[in-house]
C-alpha positions as a Python dict, from the first residue, in 0.01 Angstrom:
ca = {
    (1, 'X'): (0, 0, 0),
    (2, 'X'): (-95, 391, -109),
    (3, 'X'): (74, 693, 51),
    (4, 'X'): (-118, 1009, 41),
    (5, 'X'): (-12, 1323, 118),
    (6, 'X'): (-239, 1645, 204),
    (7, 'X'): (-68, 1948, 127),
    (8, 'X'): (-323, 2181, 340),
    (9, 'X'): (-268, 1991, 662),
    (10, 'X'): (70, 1830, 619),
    (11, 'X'): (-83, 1493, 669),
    (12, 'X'): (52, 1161, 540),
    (13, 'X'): (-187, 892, 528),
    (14, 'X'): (-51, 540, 475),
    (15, 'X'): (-311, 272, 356),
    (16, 'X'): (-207, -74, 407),
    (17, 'X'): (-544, -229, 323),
    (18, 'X'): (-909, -175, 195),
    (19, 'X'): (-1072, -361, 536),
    (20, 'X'): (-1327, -139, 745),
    (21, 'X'): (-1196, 18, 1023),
    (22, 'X'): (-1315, -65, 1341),
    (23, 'X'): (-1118, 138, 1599),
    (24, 'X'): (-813, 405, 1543),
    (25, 'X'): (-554, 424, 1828),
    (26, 'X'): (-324, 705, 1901),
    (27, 'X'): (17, 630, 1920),
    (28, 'X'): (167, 949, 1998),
    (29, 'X'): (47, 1334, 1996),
    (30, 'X'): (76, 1290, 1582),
    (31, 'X'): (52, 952, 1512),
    (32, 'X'): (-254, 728, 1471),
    (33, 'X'): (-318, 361, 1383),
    (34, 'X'): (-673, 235, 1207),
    (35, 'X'): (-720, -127, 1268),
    (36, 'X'): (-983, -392, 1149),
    (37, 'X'): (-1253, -586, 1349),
    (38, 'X'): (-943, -861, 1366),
    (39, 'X'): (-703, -581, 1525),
    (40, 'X'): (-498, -583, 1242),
    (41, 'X'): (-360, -303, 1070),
    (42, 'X'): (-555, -86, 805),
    (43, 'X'): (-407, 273, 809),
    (44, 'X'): (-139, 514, 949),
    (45, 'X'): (-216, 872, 1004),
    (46, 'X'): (89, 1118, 1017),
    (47, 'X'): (28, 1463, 1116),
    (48, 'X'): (269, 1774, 1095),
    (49, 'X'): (440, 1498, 826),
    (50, 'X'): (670, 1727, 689),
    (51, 'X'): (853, 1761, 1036),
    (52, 'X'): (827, 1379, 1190),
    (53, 'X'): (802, 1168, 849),
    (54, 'X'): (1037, 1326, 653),
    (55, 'X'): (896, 1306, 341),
    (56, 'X'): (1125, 1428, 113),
    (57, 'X'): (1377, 1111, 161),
    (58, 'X'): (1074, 877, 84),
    (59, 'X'): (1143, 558, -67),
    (60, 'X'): (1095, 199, -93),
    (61, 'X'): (1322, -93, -104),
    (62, 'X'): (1171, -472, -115),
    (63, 'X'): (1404, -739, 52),
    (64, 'X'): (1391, -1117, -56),
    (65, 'X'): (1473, -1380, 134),
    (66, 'X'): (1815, -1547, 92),
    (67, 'X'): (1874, -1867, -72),
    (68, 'X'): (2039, -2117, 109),
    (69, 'X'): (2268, -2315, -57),
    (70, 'X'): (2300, -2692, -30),
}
């Protein structure tokens, strides 16, 4: 996954994958999905990003699974 950010526009752009986009959907006035041929997810497009992404409290935390115990 890549997050981009575009100063000039105050667009985020997150890229989930490399597969050819097929169709992009909006989601809401700023938000737009990019799917594959397979409708599955490819891209994010955030506008005004500053405002409704909140960058500045970006960050990532992976989860793993629990073991169970026997």
């Amino acid at each position: 996954m890549k997050i981009k950010y575009f100063s000039d526009t105050d667009t985020a752009l997150v890229e989930f994958s490399d597969k050819v986009i097929e169709e992009t959907r909006e989601i809401s006035e700023n938000v737009y999905i990019d799917i594959d041929r397979k409708g599955n997810l490819v891209s994010m497009t955030i506008e005004h990003a500053k405002e409704y992404a909140n960058l500045p409290d970006l960050s990532y935390q992976q989860i793993e699974k629990e073991r169970m115990s026997a």
